[in-house]
Phi, psi and omega in degrees: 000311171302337197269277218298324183299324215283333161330285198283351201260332193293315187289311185289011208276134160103005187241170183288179158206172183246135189249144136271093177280102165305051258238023160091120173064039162087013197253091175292155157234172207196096205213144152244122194227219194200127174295119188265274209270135182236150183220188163311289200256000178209158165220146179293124166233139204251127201217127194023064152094002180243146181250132172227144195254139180212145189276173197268337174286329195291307163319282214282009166257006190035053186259327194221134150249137170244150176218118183311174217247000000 
């Protein structure tokens, strides 16, 4: 399952996505940024000018979704 995410994310690294950031008590957020980085435990996203990180677990807990643009 970690290998297909590290996949899908590999086809989407350098292109834009639309993130739906799960923030917790019912609260979504809903940002487009552009996938920098892919790493072992984590990969990186650059969203209005800032890179934030989110682990491969925040995907399968669906804490963070992406969807290309």
């Amino acid at each position: 399952m970690l290998e297909n995410i590290k996949k899908e994310l590999y086809k989407l690294k350098d292109k834009k996505v639309t993130a739906i950031i799960d923030e917790g008590r019912s609260r979504k957020r809903i940002e487009q940024g552009i996938i920098k980085g892919i790493y072992n435990k984590i990969f990186t996203i650059e969203i209005n000018d800032m890179l934030l990180s989110f682990s491969y677990s925040d995907v399968i807990c669906k804490t963070i979704v992406l969807k290309k643009v």
